[in-house]
C-alpha positions in Angstrom: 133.7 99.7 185.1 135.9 99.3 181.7 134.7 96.1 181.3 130.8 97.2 181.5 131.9 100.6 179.0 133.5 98.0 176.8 130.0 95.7 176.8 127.8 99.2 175.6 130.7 100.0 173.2 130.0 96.5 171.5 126.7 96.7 171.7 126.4 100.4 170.2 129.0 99.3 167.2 126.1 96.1 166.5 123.2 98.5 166.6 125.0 101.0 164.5 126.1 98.1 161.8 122.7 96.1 161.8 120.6 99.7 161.0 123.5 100.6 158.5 123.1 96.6 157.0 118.9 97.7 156.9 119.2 100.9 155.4 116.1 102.8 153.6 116.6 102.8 150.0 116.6 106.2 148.5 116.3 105.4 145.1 117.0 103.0 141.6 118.5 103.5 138.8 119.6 101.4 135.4 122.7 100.9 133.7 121.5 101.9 130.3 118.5 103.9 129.6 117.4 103.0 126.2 117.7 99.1 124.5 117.2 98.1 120.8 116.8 94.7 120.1 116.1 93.5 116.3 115.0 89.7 116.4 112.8 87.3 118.1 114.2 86.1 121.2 117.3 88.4 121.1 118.6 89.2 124.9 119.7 91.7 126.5 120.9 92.0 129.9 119.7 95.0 132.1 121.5 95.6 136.3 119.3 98.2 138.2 121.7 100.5 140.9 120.4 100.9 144.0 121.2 103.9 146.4 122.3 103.5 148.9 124.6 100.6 147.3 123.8 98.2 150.5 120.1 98.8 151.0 118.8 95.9 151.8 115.4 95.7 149.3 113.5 93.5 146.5 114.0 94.9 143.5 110.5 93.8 141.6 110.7 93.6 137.3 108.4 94.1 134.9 107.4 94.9 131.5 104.9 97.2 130.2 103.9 94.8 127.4 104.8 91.1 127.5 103.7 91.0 123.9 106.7 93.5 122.8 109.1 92.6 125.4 109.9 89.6 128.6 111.6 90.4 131.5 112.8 88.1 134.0 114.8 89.3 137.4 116.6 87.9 139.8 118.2 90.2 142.4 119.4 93.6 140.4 119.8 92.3 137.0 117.3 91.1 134.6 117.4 90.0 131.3 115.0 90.5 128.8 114.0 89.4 125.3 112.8 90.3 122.0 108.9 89.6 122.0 107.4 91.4 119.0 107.6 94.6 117.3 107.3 97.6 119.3 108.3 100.2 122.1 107.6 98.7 125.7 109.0 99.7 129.4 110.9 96.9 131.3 110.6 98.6 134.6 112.3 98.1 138.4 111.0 98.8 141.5 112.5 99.1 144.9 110.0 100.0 147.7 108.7 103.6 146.9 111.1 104.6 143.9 111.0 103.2 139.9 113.2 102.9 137.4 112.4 102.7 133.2 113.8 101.4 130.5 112.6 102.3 127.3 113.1 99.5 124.7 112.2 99.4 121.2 111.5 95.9 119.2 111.7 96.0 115.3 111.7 92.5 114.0 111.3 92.6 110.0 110.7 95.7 109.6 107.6 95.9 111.5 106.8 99.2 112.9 108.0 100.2 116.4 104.6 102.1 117.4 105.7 105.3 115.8 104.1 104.4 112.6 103.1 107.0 109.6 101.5 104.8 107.5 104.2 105.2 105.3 106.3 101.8 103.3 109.5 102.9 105.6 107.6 103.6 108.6 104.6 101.4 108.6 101.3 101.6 110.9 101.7 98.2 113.6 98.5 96.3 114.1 97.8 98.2 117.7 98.4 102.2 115.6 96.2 100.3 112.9 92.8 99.4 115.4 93.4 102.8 117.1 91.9 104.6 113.9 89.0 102.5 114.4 88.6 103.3 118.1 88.9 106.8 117.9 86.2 109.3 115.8 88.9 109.7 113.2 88.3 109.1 109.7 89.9 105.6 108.4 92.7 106.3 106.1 93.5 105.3 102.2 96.6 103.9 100.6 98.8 103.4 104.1 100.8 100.5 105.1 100.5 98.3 107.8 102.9 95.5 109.1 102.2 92.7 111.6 102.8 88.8 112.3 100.4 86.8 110.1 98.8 84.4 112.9 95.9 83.0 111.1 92.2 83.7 109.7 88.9 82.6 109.2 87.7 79.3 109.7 86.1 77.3 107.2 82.3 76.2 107.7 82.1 73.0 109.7 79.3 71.7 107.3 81.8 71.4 104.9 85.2 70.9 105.8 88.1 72.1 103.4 85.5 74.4 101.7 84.8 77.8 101.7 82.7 79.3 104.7 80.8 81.7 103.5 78.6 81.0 106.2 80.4 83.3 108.5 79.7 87.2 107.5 81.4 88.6 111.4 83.9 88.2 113.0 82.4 88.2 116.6 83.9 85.6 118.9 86.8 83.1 118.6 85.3 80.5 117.1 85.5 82.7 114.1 88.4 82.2 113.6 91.4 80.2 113.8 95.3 80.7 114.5 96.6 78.2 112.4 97.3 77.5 108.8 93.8 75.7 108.6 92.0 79.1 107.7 90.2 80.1 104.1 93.0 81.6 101.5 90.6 84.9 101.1 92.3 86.6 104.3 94.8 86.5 106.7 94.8 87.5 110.3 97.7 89.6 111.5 99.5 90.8 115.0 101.8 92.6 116.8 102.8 89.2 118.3 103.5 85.9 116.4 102.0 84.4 119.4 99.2 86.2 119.3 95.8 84.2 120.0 92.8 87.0 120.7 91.1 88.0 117.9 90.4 91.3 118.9 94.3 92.1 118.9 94.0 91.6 115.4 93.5 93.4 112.0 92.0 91.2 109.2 93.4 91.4 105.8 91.6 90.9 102.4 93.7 88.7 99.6 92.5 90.2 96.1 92.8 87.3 93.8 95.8 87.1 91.9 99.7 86.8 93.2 99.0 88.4 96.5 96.6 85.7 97.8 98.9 83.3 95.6 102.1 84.1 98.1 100.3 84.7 101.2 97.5 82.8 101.6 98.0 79.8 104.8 95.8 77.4 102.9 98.4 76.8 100.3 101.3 78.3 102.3 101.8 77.0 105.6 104.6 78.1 106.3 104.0 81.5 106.3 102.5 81.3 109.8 104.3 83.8 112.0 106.0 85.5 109.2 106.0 89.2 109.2 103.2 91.0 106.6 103.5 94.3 105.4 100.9 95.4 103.0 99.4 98.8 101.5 95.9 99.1 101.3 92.7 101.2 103.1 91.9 100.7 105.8 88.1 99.4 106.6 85.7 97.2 108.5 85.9 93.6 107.2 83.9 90.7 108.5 82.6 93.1 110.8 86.1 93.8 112.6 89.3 96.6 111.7 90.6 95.4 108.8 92.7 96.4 105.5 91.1 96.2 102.4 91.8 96.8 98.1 95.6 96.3 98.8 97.5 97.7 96.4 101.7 96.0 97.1 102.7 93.8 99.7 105.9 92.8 101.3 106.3 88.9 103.7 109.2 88.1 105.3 111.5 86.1 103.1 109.6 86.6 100.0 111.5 87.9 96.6 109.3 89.2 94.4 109.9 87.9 90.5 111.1 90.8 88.0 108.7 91.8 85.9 110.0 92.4 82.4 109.9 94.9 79.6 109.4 95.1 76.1 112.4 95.3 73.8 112.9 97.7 71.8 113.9 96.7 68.2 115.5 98.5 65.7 114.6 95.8 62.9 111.2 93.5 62.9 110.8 91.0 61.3 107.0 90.0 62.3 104.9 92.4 64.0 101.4 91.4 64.5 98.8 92.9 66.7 96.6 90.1 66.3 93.9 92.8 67.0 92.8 92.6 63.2 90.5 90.0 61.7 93.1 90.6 58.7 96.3 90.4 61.3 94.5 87.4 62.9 94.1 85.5 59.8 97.9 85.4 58.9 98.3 82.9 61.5 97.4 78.9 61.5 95.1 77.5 64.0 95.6 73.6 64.3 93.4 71.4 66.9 95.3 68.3 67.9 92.6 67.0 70.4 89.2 68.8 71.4 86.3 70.4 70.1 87.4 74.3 71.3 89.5 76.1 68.7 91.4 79.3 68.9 89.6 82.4 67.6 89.5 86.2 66.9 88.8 88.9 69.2 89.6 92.4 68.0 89.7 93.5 71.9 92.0 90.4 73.0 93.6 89.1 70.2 93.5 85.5 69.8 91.9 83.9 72.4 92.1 79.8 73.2 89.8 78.1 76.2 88.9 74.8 76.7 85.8 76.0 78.8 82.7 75.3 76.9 79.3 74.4 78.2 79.8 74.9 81.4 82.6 72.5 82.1 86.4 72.0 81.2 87.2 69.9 78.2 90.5 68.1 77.2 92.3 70.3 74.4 95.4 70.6 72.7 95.7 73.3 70.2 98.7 75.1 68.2 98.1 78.7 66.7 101.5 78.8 64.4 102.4 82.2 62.9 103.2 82.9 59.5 106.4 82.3 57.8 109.3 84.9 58.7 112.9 84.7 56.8 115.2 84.9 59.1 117.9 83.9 56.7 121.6 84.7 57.9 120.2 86.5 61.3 121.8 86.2 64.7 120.5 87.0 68.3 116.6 87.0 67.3 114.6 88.1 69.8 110.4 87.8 70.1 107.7 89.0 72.6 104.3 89.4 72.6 101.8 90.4 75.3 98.9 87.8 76.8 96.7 87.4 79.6 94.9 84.1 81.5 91.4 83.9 83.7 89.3 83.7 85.1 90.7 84.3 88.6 89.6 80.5 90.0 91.9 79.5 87.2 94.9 81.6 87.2 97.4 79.2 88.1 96.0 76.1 86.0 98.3 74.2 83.9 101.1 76.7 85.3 103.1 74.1 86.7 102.6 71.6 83.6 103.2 73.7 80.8 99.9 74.3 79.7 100.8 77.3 77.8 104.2 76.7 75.7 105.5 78.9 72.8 107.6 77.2 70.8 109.7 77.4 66.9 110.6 75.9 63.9 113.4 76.4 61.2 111.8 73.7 59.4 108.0 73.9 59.3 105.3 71.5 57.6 102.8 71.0 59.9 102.4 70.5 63.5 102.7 67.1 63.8 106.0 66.6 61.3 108.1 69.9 62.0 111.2 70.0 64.7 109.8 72.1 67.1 112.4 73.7 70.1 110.4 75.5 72.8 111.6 78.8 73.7 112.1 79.4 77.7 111.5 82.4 80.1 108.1 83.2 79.4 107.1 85.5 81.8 103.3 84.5 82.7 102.0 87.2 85.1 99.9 86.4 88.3 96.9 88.5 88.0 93.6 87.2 86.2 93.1 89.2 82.8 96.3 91.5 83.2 97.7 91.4 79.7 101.7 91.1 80.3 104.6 91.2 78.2 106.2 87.9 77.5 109.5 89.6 78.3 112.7 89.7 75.5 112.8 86.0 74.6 115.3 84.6 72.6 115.0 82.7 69.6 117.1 79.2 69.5 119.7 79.1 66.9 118.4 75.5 65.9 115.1 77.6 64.8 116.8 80.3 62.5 116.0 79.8 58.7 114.0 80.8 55.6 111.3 79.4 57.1 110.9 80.2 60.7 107.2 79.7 62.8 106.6 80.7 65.9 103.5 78.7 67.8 101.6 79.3 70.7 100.5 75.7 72.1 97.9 75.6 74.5 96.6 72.3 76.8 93.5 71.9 78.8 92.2 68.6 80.6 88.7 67.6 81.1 89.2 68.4 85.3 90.8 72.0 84.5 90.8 74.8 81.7 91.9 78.1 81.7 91.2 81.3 79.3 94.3 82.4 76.8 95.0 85.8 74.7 98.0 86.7 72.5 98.4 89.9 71.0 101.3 92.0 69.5 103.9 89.4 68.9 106.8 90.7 67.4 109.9 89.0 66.4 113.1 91.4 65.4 116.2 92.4 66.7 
């Protein structure tokens, strides 16, 4: 009889260990509550606690938005990574019972999903298609940040060129994620990976340094980059979109510093150039073309190869009168000047099209020792008179009989519009 109590004593202790070993669980927990990551592809690692501690159960992972945030399980810990900007919930469950994590993804200062519309809290691409969802009105003047990820695609009757075949936006061959897009807009997301159309917001490049620095057509690398830009938003190719931007910010992009006028306490040039009288102090030379530099009491002087309907090779000087600048030290000049059209805003940029240069020596254009003076400060926008910024005159130019010259160049393939006014040189 001991023998047979010893047998159901065994066998009670197995039964009691094997429905201990298979124990309900009563609930899940995580570690940490809350997780922050700040760059694409950053990890973090997440263990879920399970009550009782030895229930036997699969733990199932998941996130909320796979566009924000991955997660991947095994067992009770998961690990998950950076996505796109955003809030998202990487959630675990075990049987009947949940747990949440709450993580938040700002990558480049895009906007986690609690966007004002403000430059330090910016609207994300999903806040910014919600106004156009709802009955609200579309706001002015706000900002809105997301992952440039391509635009619209060029008409396939004419490859390279402009389409301005397509009005709407209304399937995906509209458009195309890639660099190969028109430079007019830009396509942007809350994910760099981003490849439906309708996750998207479209946004309008004004001519001028905005669509200079942004556009994919002539900068392919900004693919993927984050875009932040102020504008209103509106419908645009028939889809949510932000238009008449007013400042931008991309991902790795400096903006230059704009300069200022100097102020002098001694001049000794200052023309407006605004005057026929002002106008006709200065020299206009042509080297080579027919155009010459002339008077516009609304511009100043103005120099364009343009004529006829076509671009014509030109080189022209417009030297200033004589200015004693016997014995002087530390001579500074600026003046204020403008290009266009907007099609031509960044001709001759890059070659030196438009060169200002001075003489300590002058007899004529062809004879004097010219030096050219540097840091010119051209501007980006087409017809936005600018300040040349505080520019130094070279020692090697200082005498009784000092020029200044603007020299202007234009080629039979490309021209561009010039204006000068108020050039001053003093100290």
């Amino acid at each position: 009889m001991k023998l047979k109590h010893f047998f159901l004593s065994l066998v009670a202790i197995v039964l009691l260990a094997s429905c201990e070993k298979d124990a309900a669980v009563t609930g899940i927990a995580f570690n940490k509550s809350t997780s922050t990551l700040t760059k694409v592809d950053q990890k973090d690692t997440i263990t879920a606690v399970i009550a009782p501690a030895d229930a036997n159960v699969t733990i199932i992972w998941a996130s909320s938005n796979d566009a924000i945030v991955k997660v991947e399980g095994s067992g009770k810990t998961a690990v998950i990574t950076a996505v796109g900007s955003g809030k998202a919930d990487v959630v675990a469950t075990a049987g009947a019972f949940s747990a949440k994590c709450a993580v938040t993804v700002t990558i480049g200062g895009g906007s986690t999903g609690d966007g004002a519309g403000t430059e330090a809290k910016p609207y994300s691409v999903t806040e910014a298609i919600a106004f156009f969802e709802s009955q609200a009105s579309l706001p002015n003047s706000v900002w809105v940040s997301g992952y440039i990820v391509g635009g619209v695609v060029y008409d396939p009757k004419t490859p390279g060129g402009t389409d301005y075949a397509t009005t709407a936006i209304d399937g995906p061959e509209d458009v195309v994620f890639g660099a190969n897009v028109r430079n007019t807009s830009v396509l942007v997301a809350l994910s760099k990976d981003e490849t439906d159309y309708k996750k998207c917001v479209i946004v309008n490049l004004p001519s001028g340094n905005i669509r200079n620095v942004v556009n994919l057509k002539d900068n392919a690398s900004n693919l993927k980059k984050m875009l932040t830009v102020k504008g209103n938003l509106a419908r645009y190719f028939a889809v949510p979109g932000v238009l008449d931007l007013m400042d931008f910010k991309l991902e790795g992009y400096v903006p230059p510093v704009i300069p200022t006028t100097p102020t002098y306490t001694t001049k000794f040039l200052d023309e407006t150039l605004l005057t026929q009288a002002s106008y006709d102090k200065f020299t206009a030379v042509s080297v080579d073309g027919a155009e010459l530099w002339k008077f516009d009491s609304r511009y100043g002087a103005v120099m364009s190869g343009y004529a006829n309907s076509a671009s014509h090779k030109n080189e022209d000087w417009f030297v200033s009168p004589k200015i004693d600048l016997t014995g002087q030290t530390n001579v500074k000049m600026s003046f204020d000047h403008a290009r266009g059209p907007a099609g031509s805003i960044t001709v001759g940029i890059q070659e030196g099209w438009y060169k200002v240069y001075a003489t300590a020596n002058y007899v004529d254009v062809a004879t004097s020792t010219w030096v050219e003076i540097t840091g010119v400060y051209h501007g980006t926008g087409a017809w936005g008179f600018v300040t040349s910024g505080g520019l130094t005159i070279p020692a090697s130019a200082i005498s009784a009989n000092t020029r200044i010259a603007f020299k202007y160049i234009s080629s039979d393939a490309a021209s561009a519009t010039w204006e000068v006014k108020n050039l001053v040189v003093g100290k």
